[in-house]
C-alpha positions as semicolon CSV with decimal commas, in nm:
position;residue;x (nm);y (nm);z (nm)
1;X;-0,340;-0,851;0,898
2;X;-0,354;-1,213;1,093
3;X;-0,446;-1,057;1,395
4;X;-0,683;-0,898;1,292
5;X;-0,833;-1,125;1,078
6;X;-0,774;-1,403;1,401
7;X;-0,985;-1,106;1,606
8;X;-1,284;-1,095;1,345
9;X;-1,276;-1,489;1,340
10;X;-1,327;-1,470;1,715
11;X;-1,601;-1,234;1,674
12;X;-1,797;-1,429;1,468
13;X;-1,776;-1,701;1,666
14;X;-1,957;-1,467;1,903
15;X;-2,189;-1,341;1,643
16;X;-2,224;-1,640;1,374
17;X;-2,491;-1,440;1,160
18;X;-2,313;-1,085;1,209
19;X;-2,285;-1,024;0,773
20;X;-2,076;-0,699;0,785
21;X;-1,837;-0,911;0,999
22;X;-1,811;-1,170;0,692
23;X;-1,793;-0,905;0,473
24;X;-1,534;-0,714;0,640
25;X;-1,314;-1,080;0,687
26;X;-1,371;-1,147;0,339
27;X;-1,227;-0,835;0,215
28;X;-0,900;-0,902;0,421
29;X;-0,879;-1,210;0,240
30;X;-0,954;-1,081;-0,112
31;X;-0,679;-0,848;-0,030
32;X;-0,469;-1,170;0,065
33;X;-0,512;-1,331;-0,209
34;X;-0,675;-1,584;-0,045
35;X;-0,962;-1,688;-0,296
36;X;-1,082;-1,976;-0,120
37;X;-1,159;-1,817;0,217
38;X;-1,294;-1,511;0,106
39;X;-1,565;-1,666;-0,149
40;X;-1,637;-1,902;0,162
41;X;-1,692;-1,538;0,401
42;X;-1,922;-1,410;0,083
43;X;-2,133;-1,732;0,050
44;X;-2,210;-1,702;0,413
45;X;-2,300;-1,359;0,351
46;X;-2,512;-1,414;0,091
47;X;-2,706;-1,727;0,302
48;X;-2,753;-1,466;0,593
49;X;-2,882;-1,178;0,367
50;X;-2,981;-1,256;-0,012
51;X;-2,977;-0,935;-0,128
52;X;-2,634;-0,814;0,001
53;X;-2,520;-0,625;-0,324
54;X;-2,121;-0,598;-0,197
55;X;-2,111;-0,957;-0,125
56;X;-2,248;-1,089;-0,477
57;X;-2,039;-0,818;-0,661
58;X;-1,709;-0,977;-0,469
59;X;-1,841;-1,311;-0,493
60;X;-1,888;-1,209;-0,868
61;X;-1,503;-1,102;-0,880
62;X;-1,323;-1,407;-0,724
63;X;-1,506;-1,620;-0,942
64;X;-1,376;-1,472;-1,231
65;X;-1,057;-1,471;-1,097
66;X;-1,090;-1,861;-0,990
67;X;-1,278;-1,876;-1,366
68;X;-0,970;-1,733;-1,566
69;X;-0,817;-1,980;-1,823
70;X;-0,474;-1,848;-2,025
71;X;-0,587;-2,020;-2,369
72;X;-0,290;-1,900;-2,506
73;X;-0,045;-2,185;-2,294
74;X;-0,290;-2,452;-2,484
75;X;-0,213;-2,316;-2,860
76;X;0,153;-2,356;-2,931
């Protein structure tokens, strides 16, 4: 998954406002876990093309998942 992530970085870099490219890279790192670089791939989606539907539904999801407070650690 590095390498290819490393080979859609260097594609971009070829093809800075290529969306499906930050769409697809954003999905690896959704699947990574990697919150931070894969709301970063769907914000540049979303400045290339405002109406990209996939990229505000996952943009959308890792919010929620940044969003996500366990109220129950607070109330002893």
């Amino acid at each position: 998954p590095a390498s290819y992530i490393a080979s859609l970085t260097a594609r971009l870099e070829a093809t800075p406002d290529d969306a499906s490219l930050y769409v697809e890279r954003g999905q690896w790192h959704y699947r990574r876990n990697e919150w931070g670089e894969a709301l970063n791939d769907f914000n540049r989606v979303l400045a290339i093309d405002p109406g990209n539907a996939e990229a505000r539904q996952y943009t959308g999801m890792v919010q929620e998942i940044l969003d996500f407070r366990y109220k129950d650690i607070y109330n002893p």
